[in-house]
N, C-alpha and C positions, 0 to 999 in steps of 0.2 A: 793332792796327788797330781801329778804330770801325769801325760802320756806312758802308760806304764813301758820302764826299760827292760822288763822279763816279764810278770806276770800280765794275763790278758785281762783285759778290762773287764771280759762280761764275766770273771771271778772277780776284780776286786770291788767291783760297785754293781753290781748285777745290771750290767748296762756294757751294752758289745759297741764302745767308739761314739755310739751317739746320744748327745747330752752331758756326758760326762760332764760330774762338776770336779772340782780339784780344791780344796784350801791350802793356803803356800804358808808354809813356817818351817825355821829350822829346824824342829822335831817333826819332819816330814819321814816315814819308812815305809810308804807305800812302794815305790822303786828300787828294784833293787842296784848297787853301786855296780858296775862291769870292773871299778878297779880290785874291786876286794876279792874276784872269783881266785885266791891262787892255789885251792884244789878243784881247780877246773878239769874236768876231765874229755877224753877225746868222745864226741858226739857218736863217733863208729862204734865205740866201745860198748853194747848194749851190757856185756856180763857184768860191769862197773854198775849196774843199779840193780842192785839186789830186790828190791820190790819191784822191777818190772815183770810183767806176765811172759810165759812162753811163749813166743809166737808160732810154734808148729802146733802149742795146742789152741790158742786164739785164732787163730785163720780157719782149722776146721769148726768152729763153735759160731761163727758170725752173725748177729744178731742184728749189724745195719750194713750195708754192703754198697758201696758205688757213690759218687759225687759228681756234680752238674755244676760247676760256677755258671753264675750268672753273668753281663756282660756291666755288672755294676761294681768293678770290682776298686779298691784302693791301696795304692801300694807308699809307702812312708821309708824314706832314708835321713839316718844325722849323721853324724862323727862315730855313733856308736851301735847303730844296728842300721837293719833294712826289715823290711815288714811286706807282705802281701794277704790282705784279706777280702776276702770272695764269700760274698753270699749265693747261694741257691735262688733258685728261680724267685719261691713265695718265700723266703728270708726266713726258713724254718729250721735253718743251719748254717754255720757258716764254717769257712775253713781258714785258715791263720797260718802262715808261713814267717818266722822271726831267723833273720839269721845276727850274729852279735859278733859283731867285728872288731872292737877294743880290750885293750886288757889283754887277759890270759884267752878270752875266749876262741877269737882266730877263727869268724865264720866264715864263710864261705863269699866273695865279691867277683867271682867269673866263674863263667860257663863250666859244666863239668859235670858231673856224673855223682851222687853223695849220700850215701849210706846214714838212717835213722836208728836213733833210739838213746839208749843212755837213762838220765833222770832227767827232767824238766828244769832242776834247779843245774845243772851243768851242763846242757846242750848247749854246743854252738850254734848247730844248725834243729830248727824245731817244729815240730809240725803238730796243730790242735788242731779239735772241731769242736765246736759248742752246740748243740741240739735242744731241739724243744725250745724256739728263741719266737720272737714275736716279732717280726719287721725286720730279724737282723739283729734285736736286743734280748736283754733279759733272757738269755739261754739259761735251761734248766742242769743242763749234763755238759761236761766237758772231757772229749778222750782226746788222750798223747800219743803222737806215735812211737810202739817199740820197736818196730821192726821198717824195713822196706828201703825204697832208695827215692831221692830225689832228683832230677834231672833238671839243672839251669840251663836252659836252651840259647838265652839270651840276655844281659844284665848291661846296663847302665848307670852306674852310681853319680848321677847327677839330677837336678830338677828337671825333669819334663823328659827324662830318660825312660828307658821302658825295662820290665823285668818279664820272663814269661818262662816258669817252670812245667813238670808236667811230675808226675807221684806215679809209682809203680810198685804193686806186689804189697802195699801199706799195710799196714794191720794196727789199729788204733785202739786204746783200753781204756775204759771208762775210771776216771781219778780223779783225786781232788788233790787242789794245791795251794798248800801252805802258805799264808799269806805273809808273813814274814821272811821263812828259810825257802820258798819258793819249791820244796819238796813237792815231788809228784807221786801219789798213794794210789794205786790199784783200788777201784771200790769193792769190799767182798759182793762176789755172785753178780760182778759190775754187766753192760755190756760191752761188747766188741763190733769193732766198726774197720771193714776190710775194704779195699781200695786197686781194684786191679792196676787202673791204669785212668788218670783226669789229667786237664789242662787246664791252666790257668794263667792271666796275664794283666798286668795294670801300667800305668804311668807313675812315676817318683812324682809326688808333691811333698814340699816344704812340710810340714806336719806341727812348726810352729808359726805358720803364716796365716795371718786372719782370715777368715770367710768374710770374703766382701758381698753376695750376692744378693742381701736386702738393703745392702747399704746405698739408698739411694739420696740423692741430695740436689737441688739445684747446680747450677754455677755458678751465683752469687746467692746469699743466702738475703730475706727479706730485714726491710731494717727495723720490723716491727713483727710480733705476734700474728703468726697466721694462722686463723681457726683452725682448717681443716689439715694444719700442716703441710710442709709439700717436698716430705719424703722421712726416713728415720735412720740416715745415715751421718756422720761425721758430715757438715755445712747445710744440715739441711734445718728448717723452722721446725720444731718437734709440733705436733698435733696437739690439742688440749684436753691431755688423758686424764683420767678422775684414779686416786688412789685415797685407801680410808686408813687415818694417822690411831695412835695408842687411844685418843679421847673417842674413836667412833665418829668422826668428821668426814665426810667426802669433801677432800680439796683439789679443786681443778689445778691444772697444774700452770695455765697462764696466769688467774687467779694471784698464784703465789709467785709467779714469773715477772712478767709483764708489766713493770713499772720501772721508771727511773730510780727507782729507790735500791731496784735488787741489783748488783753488780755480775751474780754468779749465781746459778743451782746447782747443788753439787749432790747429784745421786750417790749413795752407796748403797750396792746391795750384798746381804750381808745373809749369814745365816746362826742362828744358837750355838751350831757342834763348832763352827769354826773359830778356833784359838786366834788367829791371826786379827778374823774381824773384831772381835770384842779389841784387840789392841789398837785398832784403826779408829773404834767407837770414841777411842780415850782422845786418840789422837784429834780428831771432830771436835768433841767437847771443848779441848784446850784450844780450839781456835775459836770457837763462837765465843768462849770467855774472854775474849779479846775485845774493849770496847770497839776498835776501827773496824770490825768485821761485821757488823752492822750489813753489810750489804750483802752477804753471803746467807744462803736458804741453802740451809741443809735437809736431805730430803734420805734419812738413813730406812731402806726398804730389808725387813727380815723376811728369808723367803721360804725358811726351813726350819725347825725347831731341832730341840737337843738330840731327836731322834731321827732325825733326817725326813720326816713328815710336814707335811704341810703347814705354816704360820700360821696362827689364831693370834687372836685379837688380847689374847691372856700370854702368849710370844712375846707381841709388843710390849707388852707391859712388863713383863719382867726383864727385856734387855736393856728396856731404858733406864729400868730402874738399877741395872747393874752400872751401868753408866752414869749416871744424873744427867741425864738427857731430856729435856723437856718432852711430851706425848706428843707434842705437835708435830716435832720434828722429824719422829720416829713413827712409819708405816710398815704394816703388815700385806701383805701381796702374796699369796699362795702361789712356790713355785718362782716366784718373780713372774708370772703369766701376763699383767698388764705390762708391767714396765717393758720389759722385754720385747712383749708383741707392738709397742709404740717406738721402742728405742733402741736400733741393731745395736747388739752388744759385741762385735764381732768374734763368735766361736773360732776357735783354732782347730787345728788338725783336721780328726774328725768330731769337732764338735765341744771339745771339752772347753769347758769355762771355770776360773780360776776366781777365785773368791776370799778378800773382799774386790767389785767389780769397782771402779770407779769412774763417773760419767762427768763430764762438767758439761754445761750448758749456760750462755751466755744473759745477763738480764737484760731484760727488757723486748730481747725477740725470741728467747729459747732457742738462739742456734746452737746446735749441738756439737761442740768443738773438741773434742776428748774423749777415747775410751782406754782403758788403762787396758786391755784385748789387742787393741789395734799394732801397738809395738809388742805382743806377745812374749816375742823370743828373747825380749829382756825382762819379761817378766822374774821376780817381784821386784825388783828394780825401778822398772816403766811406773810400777801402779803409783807410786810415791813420787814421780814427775808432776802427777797433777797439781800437786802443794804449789810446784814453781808458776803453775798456771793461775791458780788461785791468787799465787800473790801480784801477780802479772794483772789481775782485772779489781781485788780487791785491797789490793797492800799488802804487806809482811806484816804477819800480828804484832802488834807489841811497837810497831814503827810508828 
């Protein structure tokens, strides 16, 4: 999954924007299409969704009342929506402002004055809260609004542009939403979350633009292995992190670097549930079977098992074995936690990473030259550039 185009993140992967992972394939329906809304209906229309609650009787019954954004707030524009999400002070709630401008939808892109409600699945203009959330994640509860209005005071639809609405008279109903049809359900005996009058305001950033912020690197990279490494971003000597392969080995990772012999390391990291990496695995395989490829260490890291839980050592072992993948070559790493914490992976938007991840690093000094993140917004496209890099330091297989 992307950056979701309708549903919010802390419903479809229990994680509000940050961490998100995504696996990319064509049998992707986590997002939903903006072109296919064409019984889109008008956002003003609240009597259009028949399961929405009353709001004269939801406003006397209010069971969470008033909202405080924080001044940490993040606002996201493409071709096809704008976004504004504000957490509270301790990140114990947050609020989500989507407006969807493509298609039939026709939200809202200046200033003005803009009546709430409708269904979740055909709002232009849309307004949650996720509750009960940990740092801003893993929200427990999430309410829509039916009622109220919205006021864009000031909007800029460009990078570094600013947006600053303000919410008055809201009244919000506790729901759950459909993860496919994007239906938004009344919880029975749910609560209600009422909103006189908040403000809220962020800056537009790119939302498929890398996080550069651990990406630290020299400006020339060393022409040899440097122990302590000296940085983990794109040119920089990687560090000599220890990860343990399917046999139960801790192999350092210069060790397996750091010779004339290796032309390339080439990380993948990967997980069980995702369709796409078991195909990238194949893809692996057919290159090492390549006698001239010889110089290429592959270094396939599973970081999640079929359940979206942590990799074990019995993980490794059966993905490789789904592949013929020698054990060596194939590591378990919970989480991806080492790899990660030694090698920026550059997260996009806010945070989400796309999987399978692909890192190439140079032999003989582990300069770290490639993150299939870094060009993002061409993602899945990007991630399959690395081949040309590969063949660029090790040969074209088969040549």
């Amino acid at each position: 999954m992307t950056i979701s185009q309708r549903l919010p993140i802390w419903l479809l992967a229990g994680l509000l924007a940050i961490g998100t992972v995504a696996c990319s394939g064509a049998d992707e329906t986590d997002s939903k299409d903006l072109t296919d809304a064409t019984d889109a209906t008008d956002a003003a229309d609240a009597s259009d969704a028949a399961d929405a609650s009353d709001p004269s009787t939801a406003s006397s019954n209010c069971t969470e009342s008033g909202f405080t954004a924080s001044t940490q707030t993040a606002a996201a524009s493409t071709d096809n929506y704008w976004s504004l999400v504000a957490p509270n002070a301790d990140g114990t709630s947050i609020i989500r402002v989507e407006s969807y401008i493509s298609g039939n939808y026709n939200g809202p892109t200046g200033a003005g004055s803009y009546p709430l409600g409708g269904n979740y699945s055909s709002c232009s203009l849309c307004v949650l809260i996720g509750s009960g959330c940990q740092g801003g994640a893993n929200c427990t509860k999430t309410f829509y609004a039916d009622s109220g209005t919205l006021d864009i005071t000031a909007i800029t639809l460009s990078e570094n542009g600013t947006v600053a609405v303000e919410l008055k008279d809201v009244v919000l109903t506790e729901v759950t939403i459909a993860e496919n049809t994007f239906e938004s359900t009344p919880v029975p005996n749910g609560a209600t979350w009422c909103i006189d009058s908040t403000t809220a305001s962020g800056t537009f950033t790119d939302p498929d633009a890398p996080n550069t912020t651990g990406a630290t690197a020299p400006d020339v990279a060393e022409l040899t292995c440097v122990a302590a490494g000296n940085g983990q971003g794109l040119g920089a000597n990687l560090t000599d992190f220890t990860m343990t392969n399917c046999n139960g080995e801790e192999v350092n990772m210069h060790s397996l670097a750091c010779s004339e012999n290796v032309d390339a390391v080439w990380f993948v990291a990967s997980a069980d549930w995702c369709g796409p990496c078991h195909a990238y695995a194949d893809t692996a395989k057919a290159r090492l079977d390549n006698a001239n490829q010889a110089g290429v260490a592959l270094v396939e890291v599973i970081g999640q098992d079929l359940n979206y839980g942590p990799a074990t050592i019995d993980t490794c072992k059966s993905y490789a074995d789904q592949h013929n993948l020698d054990y060596s070559h194939v590591f378990f790493d919970p989480e991806w936690e080492t790899l990660f914490g030694n090698v920026w992976a550059y997260p996009i938007g806010q945070g989400t990473m796309y999987f399978p991840w692909i890192g190439i690093a140079k032999g003989s000094n582990l300069e770290y030259v490639y993150s299939s993140q870094f060009n993002a917004a061409d993602y899945p496209g990007d991630t399959y550039n690395g081949e040309t890099l590969l063949n660029e330091l090790a040969g074209v297989p088969g040549e």
